[in-house]
N, C-alpha and C positions, 0 to 999 in steps of 0.2 A: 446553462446553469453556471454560478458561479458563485464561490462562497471567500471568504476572508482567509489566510490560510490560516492564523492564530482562530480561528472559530470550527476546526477541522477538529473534531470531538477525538478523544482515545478511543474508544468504543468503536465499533464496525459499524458504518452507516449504510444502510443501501441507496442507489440513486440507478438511474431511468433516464435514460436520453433518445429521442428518436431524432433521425433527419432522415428525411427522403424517408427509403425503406431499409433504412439500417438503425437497428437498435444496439445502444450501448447503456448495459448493465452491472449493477457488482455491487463491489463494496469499495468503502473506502475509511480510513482512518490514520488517527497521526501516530508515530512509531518514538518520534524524539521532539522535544522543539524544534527544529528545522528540516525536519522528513517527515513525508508520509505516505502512505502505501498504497495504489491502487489495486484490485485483485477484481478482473472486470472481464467481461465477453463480450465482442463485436459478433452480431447476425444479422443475416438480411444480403439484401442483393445489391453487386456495384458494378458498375459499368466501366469494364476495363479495354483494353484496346490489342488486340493479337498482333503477334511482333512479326508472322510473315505478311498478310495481306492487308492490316490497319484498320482493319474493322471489326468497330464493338460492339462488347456481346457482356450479358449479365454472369459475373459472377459470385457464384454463391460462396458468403461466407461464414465461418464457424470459427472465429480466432479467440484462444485465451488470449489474456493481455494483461501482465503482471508490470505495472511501472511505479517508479518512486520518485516521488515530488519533493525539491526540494527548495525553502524559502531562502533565495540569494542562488549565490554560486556554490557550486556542490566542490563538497574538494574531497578525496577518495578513501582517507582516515574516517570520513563518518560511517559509512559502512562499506562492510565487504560483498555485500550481495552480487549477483550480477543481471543486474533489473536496466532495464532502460531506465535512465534518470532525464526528468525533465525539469531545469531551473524554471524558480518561478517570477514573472516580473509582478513588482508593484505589489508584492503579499498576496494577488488573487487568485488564487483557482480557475482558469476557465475551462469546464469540462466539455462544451462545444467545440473548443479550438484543439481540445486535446483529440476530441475522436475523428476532425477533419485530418488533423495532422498523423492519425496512425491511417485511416482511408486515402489520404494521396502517398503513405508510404507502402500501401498496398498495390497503389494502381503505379507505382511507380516500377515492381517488377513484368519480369517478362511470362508471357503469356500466349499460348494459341489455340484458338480457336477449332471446332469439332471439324469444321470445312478443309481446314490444313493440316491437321491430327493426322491423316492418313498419307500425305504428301510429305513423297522423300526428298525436296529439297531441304541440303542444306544450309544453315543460318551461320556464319563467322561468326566466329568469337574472337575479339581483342583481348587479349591477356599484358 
């Protein structure tokens, strides 16, 4: 789905997005001329990867997800909040790109699996 951002109502709108078996819900509306506020939940199941043996396995998930959209480059005077901000290209909204983009930043952390759960090797950390 994708909407104009000047066409991004004051009013709370709801919107519905599935891929795969993840659904992305909420609201959404505009806060100033150049922000606006997502208030949304990711559910459903993602296929993420366990950091000791590499093999993946569905993970279920349940995530709020408060972000704010902003048309152009965001500069930190417009507000105080502390929302994830997402610059927007070309005035559009793309709420598909947005929910891939919070899904590979979910399957980007580390993760293990019920098979390794009970297995005391331990994993390095670089610090």
């Amino acid at each position: 789905m994708k909407i104009e951002f000047r066409k991004i109502p004051l009013s709370k709108t709801k919107f519905e997005i599935l891929s795969n078996s993840v659904k992305f819900l909420g609201n959404f509306s505009k806060i100033s001329s150049k922000l606006a506020k997502i208030d949304g939940q990711i559910d459903g199941n993602c296929k993420v990867q366990c950091c000791k043996c590499g093999e993946e396995f569905d993970l279920q998930l349940d995530e709020k997800c408060e972000l704010l959209l902003c048309d152009g480059v965001f500069s930190s005077q417009e507000n105080d909040e502390d929302l994830i901000v997402i610059e927007v290209d070309n005035h559009i909204v793309d709420f598909d790109s947005i929910l891939q983009s919070e899904l590979e930043s979910v399957k980007s952390e580390y993760y293990i699996c019920d098979n390794c759960q009970d297995d005391n090797y331990e994993i390095d950390k670089i610090y």
